[in-house]
Biopython code that builds the backbone (N, CA, C, O; Angstrom):
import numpy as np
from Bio.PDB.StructureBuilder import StructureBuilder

atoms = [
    (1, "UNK", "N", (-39.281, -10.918, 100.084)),
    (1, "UNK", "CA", (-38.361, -11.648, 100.917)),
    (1, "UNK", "C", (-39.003, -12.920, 101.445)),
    (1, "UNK", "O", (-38.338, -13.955, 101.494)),
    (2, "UNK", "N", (-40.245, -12.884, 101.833)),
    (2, "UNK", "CA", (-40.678, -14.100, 102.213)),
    (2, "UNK", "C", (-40.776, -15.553, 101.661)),
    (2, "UNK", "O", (-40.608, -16.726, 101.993)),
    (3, "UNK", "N", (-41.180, -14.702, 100.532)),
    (3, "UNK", "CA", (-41.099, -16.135, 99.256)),
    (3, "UNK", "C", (-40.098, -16.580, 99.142)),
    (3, "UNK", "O", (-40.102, -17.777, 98.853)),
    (4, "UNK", "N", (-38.736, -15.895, 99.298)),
    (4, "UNK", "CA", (-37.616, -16.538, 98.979)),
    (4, "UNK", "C", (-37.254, -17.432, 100.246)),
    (4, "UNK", "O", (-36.419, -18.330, 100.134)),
    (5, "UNK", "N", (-37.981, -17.139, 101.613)),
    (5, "UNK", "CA", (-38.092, -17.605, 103.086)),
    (5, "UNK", "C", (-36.961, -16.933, 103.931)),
    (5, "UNK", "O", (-36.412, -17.520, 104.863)),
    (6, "UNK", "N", (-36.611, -15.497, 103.489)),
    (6, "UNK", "CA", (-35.833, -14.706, 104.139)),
    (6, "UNK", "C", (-36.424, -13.655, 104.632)),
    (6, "UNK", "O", (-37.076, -13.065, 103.770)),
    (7, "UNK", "N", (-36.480, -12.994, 106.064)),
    (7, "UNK", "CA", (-36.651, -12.226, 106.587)),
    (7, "UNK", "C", (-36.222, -10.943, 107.120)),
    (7, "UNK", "O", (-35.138, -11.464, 107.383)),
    (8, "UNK", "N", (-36.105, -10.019, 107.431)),
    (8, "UNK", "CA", (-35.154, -9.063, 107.796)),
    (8, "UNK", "C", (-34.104, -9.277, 108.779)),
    (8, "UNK", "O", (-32.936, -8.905, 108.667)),
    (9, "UNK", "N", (-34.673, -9.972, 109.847)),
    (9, "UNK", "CA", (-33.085, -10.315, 110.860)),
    (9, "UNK", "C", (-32.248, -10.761, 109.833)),
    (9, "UNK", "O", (-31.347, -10.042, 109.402)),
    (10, "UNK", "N", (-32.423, -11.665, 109.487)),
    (10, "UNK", "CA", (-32.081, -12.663, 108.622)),
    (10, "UNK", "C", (-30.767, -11.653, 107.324)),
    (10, "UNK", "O", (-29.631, -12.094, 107.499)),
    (11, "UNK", "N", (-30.792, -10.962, 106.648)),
    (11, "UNK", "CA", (-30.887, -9.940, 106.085)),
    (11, "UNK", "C", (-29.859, -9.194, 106.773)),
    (11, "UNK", "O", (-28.748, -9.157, 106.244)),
    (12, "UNK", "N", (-30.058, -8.571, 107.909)),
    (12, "UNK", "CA", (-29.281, -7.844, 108.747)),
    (12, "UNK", "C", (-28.451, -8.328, 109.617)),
    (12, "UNK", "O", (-27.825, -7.625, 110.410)),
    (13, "UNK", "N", (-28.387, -9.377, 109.556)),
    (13, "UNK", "CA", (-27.201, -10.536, 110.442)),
    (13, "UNK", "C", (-25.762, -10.270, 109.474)),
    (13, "UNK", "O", (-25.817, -10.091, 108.258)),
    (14, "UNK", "N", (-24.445, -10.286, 110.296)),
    (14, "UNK", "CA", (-23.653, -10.111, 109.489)),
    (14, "UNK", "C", (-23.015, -11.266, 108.885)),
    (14, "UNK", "O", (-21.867, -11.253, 108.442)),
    (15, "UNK", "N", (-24.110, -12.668, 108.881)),
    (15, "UNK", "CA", (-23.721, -14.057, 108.674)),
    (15, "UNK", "C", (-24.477, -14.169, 106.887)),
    (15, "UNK", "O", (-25.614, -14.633, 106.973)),
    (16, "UNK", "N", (-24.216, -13.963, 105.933)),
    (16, "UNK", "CA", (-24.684, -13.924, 104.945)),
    (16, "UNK", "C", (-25.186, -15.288, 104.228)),
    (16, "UNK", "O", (-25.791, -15.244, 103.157)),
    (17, "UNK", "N", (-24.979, -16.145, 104.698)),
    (17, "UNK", "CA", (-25.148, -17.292, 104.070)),
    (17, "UNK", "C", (-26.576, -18.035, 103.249)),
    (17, "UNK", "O", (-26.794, -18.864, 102.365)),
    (18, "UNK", "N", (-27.295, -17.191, 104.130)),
    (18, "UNK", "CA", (-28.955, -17.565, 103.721)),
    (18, "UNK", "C", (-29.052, -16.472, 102.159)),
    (18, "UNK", "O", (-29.556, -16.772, 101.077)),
    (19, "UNK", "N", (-28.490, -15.397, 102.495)),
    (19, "UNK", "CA", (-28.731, -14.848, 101.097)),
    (19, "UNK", "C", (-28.024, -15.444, 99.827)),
    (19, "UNK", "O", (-28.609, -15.717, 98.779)),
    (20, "UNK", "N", (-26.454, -15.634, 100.111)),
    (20, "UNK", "CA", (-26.036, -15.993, 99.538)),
    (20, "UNK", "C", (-26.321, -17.204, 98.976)),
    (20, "UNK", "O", (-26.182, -17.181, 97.754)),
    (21, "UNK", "N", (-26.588, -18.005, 99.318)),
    (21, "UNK", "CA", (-27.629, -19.276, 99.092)),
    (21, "UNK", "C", (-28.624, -19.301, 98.044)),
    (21, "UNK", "O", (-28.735, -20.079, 97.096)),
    (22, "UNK", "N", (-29.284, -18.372, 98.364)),
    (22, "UNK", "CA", (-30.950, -17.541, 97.268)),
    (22, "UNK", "C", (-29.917, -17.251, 95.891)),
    (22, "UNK", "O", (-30.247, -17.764, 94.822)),
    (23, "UNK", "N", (-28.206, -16.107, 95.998)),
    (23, "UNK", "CA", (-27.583, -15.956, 94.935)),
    (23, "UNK", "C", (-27.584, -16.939, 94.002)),
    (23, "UNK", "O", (-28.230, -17.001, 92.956)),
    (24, "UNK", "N", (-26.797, -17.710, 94.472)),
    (24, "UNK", "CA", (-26.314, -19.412, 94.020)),
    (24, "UNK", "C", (-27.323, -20.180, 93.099)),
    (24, "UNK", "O", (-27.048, -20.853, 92.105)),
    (25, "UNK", "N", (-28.675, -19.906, 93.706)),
    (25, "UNK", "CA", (-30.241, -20.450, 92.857)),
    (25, "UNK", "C", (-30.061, -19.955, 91.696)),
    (25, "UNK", "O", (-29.793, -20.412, 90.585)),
    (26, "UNK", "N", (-30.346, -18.437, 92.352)),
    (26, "UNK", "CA", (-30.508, -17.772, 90.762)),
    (26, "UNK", "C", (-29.486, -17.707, 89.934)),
    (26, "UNK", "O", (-29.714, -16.964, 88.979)),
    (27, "UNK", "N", (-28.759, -18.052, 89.935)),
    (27, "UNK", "CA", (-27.277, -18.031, 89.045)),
    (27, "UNK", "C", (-27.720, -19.481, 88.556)),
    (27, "UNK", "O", (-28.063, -19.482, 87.374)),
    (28, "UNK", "N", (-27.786, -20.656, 89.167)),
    (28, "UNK", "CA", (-27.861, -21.951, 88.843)),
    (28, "UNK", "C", (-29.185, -22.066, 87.943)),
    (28, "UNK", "O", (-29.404, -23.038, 87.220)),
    (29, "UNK", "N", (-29.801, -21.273, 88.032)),
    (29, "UNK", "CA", (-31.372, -21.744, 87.299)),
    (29, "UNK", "C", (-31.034, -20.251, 85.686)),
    (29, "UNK", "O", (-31.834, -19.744, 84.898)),
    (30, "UNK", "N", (-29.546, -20.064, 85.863)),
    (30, "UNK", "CA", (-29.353, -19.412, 84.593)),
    (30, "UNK", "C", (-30.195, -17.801, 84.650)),
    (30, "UNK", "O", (-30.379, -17.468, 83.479)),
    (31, "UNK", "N", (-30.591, -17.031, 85.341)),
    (31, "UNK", "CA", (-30.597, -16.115, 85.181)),
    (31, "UNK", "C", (-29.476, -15.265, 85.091)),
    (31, "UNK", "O", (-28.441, -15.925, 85.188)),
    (32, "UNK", "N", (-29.180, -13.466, 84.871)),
    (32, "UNK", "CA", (-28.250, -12.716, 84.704)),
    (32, "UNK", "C", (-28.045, -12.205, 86.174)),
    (32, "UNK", "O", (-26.994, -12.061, 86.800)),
    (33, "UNK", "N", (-29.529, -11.939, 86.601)),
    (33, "UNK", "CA", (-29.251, -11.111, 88.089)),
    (33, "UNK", "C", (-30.915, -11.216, 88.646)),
    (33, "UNK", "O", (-31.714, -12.072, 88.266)),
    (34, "UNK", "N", (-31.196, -10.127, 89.627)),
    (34, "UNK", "CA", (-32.201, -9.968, 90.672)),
    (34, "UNK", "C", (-32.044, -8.767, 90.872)),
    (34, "UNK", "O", (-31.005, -8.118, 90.992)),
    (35, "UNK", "N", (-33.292, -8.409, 90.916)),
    (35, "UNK", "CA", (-33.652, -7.042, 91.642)),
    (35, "UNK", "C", (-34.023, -7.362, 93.388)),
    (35, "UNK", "O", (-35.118, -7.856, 93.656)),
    (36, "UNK", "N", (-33.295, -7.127, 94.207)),
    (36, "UNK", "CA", (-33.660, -7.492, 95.718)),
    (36, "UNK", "C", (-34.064, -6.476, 96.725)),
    (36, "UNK", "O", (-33.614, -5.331, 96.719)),
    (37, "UNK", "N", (-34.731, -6.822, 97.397)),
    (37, "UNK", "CA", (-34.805, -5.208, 98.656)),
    (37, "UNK", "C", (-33.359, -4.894, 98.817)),
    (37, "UNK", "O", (-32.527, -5.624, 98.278)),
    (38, "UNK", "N", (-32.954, -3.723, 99.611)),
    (38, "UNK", "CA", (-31.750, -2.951, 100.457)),
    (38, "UNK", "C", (-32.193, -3.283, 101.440)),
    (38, "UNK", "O", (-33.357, -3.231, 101.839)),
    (39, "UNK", "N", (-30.959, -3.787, 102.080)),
    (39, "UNK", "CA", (-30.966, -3.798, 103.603)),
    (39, "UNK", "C", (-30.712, -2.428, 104.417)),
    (39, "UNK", "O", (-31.156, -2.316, 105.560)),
    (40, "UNK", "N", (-30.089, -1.537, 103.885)),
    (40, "UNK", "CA", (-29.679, -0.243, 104.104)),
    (40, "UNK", "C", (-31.399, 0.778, 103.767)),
    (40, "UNK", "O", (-31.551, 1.760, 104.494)),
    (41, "UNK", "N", (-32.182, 0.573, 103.044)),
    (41, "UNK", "CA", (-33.217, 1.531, 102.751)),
    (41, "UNK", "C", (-34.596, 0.798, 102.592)),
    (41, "UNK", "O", (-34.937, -0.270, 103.100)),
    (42, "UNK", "N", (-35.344, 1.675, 101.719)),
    (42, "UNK", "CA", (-36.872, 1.028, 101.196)),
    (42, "UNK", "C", (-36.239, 1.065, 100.085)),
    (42, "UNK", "O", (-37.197, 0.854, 99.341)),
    (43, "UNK", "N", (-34.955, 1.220, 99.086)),
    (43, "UNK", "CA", (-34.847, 0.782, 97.862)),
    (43, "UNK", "C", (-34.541, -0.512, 97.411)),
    (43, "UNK", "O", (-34.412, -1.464, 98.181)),
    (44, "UNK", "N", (-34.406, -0.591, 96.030)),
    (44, "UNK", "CA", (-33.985, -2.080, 95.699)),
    (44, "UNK", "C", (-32.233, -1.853, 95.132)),
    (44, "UNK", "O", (-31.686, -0.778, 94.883)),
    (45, "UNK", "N", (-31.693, -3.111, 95.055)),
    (45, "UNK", "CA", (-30.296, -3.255, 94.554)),
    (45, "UNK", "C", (-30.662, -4.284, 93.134)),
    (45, "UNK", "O", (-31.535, -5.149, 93.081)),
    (46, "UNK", "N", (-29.826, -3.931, 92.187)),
    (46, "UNK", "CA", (-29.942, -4.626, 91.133)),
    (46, "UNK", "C", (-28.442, -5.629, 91.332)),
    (46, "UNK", "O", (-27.354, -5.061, 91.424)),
    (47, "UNK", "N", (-28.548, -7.115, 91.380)),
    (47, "UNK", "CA", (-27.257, -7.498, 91.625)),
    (47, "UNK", "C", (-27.149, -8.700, 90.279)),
    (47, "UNK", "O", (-28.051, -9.491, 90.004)),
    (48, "UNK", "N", (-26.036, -8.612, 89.674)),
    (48, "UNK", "CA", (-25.846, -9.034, 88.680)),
    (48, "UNK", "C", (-24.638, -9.964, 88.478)),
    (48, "UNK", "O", (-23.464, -9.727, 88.764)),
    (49, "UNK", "N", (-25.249, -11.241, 87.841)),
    (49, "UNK", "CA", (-24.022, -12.511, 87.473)),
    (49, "UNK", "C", (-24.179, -12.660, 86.272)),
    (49, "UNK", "O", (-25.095, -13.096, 85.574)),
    (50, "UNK", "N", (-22.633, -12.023, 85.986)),
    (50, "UNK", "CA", (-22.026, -12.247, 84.367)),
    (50, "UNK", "C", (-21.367, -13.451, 84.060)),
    (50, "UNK", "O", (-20.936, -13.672, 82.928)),
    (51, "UNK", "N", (-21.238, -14.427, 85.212)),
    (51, "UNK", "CA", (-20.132, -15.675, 85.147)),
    (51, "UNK", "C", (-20.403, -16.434, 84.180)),
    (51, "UNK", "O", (-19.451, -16.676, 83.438)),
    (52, "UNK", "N", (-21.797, -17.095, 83.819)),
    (52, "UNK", "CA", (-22.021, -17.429, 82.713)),
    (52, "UNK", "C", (-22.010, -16.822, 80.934)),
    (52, "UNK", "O", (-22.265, -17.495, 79.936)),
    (53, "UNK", "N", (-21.764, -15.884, 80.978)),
    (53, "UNK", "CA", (-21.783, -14.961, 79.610)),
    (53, "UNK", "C", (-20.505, -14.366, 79.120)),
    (53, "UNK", "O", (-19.832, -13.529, 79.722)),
    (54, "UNK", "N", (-20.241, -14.916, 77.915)),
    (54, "UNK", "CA", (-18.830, -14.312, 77.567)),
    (54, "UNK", "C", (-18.980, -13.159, 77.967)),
    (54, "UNK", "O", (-20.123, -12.723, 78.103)),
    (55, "UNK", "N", (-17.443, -12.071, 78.366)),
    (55, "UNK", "CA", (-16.555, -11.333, 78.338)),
    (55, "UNK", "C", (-17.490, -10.183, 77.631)),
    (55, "UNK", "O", (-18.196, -9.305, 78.129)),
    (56, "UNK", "N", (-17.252, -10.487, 76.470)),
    (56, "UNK", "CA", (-18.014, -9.646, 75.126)),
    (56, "UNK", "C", (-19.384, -8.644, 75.452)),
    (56, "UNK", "O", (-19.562, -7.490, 75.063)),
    (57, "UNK", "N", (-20.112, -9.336, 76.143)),
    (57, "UNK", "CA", (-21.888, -9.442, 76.246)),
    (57, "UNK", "C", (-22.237, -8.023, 76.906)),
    (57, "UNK", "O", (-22.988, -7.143, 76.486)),
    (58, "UNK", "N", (-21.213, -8.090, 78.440)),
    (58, "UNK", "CA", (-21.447, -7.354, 79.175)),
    (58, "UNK", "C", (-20.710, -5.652, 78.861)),
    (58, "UNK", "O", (-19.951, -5.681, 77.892)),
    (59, "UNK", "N", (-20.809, -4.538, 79.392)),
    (59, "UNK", "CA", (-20.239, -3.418, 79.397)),
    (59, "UNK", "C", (-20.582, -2.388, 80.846)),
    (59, "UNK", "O", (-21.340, -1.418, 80.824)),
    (60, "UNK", "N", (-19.894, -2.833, 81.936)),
    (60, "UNK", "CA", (-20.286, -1.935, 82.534)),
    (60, "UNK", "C", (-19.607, -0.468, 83.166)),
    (60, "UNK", "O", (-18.523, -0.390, 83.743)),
    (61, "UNK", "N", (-20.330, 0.388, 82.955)),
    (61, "UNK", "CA", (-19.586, 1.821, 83.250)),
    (61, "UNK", "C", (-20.549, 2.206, 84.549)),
    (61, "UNK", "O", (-21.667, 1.732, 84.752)),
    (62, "UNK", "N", (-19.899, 3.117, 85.330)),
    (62, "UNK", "CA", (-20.413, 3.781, 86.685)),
    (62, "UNK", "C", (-21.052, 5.290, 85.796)),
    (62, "UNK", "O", (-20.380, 5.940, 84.995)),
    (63, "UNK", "N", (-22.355, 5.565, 86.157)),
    (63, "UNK", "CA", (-22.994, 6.412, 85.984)),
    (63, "UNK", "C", (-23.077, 7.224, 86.803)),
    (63, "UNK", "O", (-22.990, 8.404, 86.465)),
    (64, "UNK", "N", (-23.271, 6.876, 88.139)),
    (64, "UNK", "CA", (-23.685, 7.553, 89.098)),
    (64, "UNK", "C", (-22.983, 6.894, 90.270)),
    (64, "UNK", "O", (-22.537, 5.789, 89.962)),
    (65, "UNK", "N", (-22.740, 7.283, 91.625)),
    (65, "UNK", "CA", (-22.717, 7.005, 92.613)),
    (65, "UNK", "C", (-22.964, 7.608, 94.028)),
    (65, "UNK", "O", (-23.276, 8.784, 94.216)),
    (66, "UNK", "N", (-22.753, 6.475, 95.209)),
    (66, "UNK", "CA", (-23.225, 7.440, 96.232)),
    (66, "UNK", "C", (-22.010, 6.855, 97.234)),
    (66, "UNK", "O", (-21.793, 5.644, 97.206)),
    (67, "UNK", "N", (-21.144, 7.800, 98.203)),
    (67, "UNK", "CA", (-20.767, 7.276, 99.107)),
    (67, "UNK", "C", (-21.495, 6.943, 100.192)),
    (67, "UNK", "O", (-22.439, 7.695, 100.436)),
    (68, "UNK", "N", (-21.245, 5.634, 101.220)),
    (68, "UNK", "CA", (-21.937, 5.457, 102.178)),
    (68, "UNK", "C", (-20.782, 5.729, 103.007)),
    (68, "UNK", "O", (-19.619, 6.021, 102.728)),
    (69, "UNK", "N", (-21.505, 5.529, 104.282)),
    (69, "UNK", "CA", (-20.898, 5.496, 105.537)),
    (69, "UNK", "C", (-20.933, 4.050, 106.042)),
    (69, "UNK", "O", (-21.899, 3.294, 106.144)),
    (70, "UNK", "N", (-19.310, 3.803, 106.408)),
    (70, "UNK", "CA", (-19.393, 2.480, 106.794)),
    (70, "UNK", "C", (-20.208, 2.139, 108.267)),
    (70, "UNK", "O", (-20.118, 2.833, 109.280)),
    (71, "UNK", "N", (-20.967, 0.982, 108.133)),
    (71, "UNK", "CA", (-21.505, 0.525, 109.536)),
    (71, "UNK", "C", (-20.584, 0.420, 110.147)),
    (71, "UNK", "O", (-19.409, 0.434, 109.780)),
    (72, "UNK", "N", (-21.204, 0.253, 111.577)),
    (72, "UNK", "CA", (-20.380, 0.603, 113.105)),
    (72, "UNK", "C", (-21.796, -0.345, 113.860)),
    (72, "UNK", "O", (-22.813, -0.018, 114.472)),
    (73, "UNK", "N", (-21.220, -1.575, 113.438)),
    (73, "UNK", "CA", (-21.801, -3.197, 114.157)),
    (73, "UNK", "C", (-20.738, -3.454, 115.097)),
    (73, "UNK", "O", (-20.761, -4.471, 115.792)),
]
sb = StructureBuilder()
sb.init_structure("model")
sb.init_model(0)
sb.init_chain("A")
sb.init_seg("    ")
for serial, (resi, resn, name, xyz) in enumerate(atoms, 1):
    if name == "N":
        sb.init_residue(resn, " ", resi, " ")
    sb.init_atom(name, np.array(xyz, "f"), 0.0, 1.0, " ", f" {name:<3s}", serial, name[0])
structure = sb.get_structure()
C-alpha cells in the first residue's frame, strides 16, 4: 500500500477516490487487473479490468463464494 502512497485510513474511509485513482493507472498503463490487500481481512482481492479485451477472451464463472455481512458505518 505504501508504494502505491495509500494507507489504511485511507482504505477504510468511505470516500474511495484515492483507490480508485491507483484503479484508473493500472487499467491505463494496460494491465488486466491487481492483486490488492482487503480492507475487510489480512487477505488479498484479485480485481480485474476486462474493458480493454474483447468479449471473447474472458470467461468468468463463480466457483466459490462467501456471504458477508453488511457494514454498519
Amino acid at each position: 500500500m505504501g508504494q502505491l502512497g495509500l494507507n489504511s485510513s485511507m482504505i477504510n474511509q468511505i470516500d474511495h477516490r484515492a483507490c480508485q485513482s491507483i484503479g484508473r493507472a493500472i487499467e491505463w498503463l494496460g494491465h488486466d487487473g491487481a492483486i490488492v490487500p482487503s480492507a475487510r481481512s489480512a487477505n488479498s482481492n484479485l480485481v480485474i479490468y476486462p474493458n480493454k479485451i474483447a468479449p471473447d477472451v474472458y470467461e468468468f464463472r463463480v466457483l466459490d463464494y462467501e456471504v458477508l455481512q453488511e457494514s454498519t458505518l
